[in-house]
N, C-alpha and C positions, 0 to 999 in steps of 0.2 A: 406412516409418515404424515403429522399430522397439520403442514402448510397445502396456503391453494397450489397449486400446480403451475411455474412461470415457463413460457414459452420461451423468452431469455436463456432456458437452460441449453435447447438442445441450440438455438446459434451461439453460443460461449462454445459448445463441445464441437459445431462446426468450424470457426475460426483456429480451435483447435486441430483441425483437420486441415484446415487451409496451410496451418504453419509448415503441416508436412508434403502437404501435394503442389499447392502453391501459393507460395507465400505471398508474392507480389500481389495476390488478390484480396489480401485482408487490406488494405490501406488505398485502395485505386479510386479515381475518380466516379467510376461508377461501377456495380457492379449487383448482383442478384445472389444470395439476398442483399441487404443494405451494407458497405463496408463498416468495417470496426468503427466504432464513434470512440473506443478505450486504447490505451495501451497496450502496448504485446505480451507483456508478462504474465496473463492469465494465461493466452490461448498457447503461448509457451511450457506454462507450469501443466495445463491440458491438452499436450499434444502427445505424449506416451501415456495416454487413458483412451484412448480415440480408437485404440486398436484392441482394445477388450471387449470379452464378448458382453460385459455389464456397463459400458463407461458411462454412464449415469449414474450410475449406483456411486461406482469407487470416484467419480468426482465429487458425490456427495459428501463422502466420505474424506476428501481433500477439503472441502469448507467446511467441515467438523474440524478438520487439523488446524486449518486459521482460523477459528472459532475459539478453539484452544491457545493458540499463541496470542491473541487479543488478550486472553487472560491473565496471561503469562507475563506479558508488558504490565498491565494493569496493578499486578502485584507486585512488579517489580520497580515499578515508580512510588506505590505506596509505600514500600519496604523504610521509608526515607521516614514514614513518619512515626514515633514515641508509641503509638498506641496501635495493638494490630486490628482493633477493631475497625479503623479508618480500611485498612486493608482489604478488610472481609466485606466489606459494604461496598466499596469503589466495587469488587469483583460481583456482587450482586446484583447491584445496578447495571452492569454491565447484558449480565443473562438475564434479567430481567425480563424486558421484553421479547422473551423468543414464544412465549407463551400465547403472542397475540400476533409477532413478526416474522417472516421469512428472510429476512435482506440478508444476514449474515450469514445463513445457513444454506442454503442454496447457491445454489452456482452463479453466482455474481461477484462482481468487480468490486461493492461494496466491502465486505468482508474481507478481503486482504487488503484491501486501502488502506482500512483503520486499523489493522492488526499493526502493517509496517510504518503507518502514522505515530501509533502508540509506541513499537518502540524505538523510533527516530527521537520519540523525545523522553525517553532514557538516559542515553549520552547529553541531548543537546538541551533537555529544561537545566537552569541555572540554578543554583542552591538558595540563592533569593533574586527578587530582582531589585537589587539596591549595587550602587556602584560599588565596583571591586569587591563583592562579594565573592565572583568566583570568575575564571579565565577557562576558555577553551583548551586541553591538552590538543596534541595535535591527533592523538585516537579515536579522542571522541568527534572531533571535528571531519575526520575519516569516516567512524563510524554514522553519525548522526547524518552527514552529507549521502553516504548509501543512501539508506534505509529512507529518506525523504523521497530520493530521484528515483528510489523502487517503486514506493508510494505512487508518484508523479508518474510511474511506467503502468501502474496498473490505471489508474483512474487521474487525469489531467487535474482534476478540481481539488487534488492536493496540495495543488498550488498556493490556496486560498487557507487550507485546514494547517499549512507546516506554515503559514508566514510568519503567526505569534512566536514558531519555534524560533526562528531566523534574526527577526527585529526587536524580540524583549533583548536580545545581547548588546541593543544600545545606549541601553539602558544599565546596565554593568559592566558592559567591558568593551568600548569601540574597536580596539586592536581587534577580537577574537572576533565581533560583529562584522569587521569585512574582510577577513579571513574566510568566516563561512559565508556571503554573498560573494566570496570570487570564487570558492571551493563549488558552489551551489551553480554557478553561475556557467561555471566552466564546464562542469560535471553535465550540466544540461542540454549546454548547447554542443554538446558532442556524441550524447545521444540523441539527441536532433538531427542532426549533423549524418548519423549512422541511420535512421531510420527514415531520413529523408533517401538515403542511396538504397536501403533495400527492397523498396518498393517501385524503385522509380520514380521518385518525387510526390507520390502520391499522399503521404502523412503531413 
């Protein structure tokens, strides 16, 4: 394994543990170690690896899977363009830096942010951004509204990385553009809503 070694790893696989012994304490006011500064969906998506006699290893082995589905958006947003060679270079650039980087590939919050970043805007990039080029269906609008507030569930600073998704739409289609800031809006503040009750107010 050939990155430095992050300490971030084994509290991701702790909070993982917290989801099952107890929960209330990944989001508390105070707490030892430090509460989650992230969203739930990692130490969720790591909380049946927590009881393996390797779970380091097979979490590893889960940010190899979202490493893969980053790809998988990747090529699948390319797929749009005339020439596959665009295709094969976006997915290049992509793994590129694993050669010098860890972030993706280690048990962080990073790497599924951007995976489900990437393909939130699948459904929700426009065909161009020129008016009436293209209208929100209401699947993709489903779709794209997920895969953002999952985004947003793993890592908050989604927030910032999905707005171009949200606000290029007003730019071509005002109807669909606040369709998806009521869909997004609603969607959010009800897992807010949900995550402020399961901890007791703590998130």
């Amino acid at each position: 394994y050939p990155w430095d070694w992050s300490p971030d790893e084994g509290l991701y696989l702790d909070y993982g543990r917290r989801v099952l012994e107890a929960p209330g304490s990944l989001y508390p006011r105070r707490a030892v170690p430090f509460p989650s500064a992230y969203g739930p969906l990692v130490p969720v998506l790591l909380a049946p690896l927590v009881r393996l006699s390797h779970p380091l290893e097979a979490a590893r082995v889960l940010a190899l899977a979202w490493t893969a589905a980053g790809v998988a958006a990747i090529a699948a947003l390319l797929r749009r363009s005339p020439s596959p060679a665009w295709a094969a270079t976006g997915v290049a650039l992509y793994l590129a830096p694993f050669d010098l980087s860890f972030w993706h590939v280690l048990v962080r919050v990073d790497g599924p942010m951007i995976a489900l970043w990437l393909w939130a805007a699948v459904p929700l990039l426009p065909r161009a951004l020129e008016r009436g080029k293209d209208a929100l269906s209401a699947g993709r609008l489903a779709a794209g509204t997920l895969l953002l507030l999952a985004a947003v569930l793993v890592k908050p600073t989604a927030v910032l990385h999905g707005a171009p998704l949200v606000l290029g739409w007003f730019l071509v289609d005002r109807r669909s553009a606040w369709r998806l800031v009521g869909a997004m809006t609603a969607a959010g503040l009800a897992a807010l809503g949900a995550l402020q009750l399961a901890p007791g107010g703590g998130f």
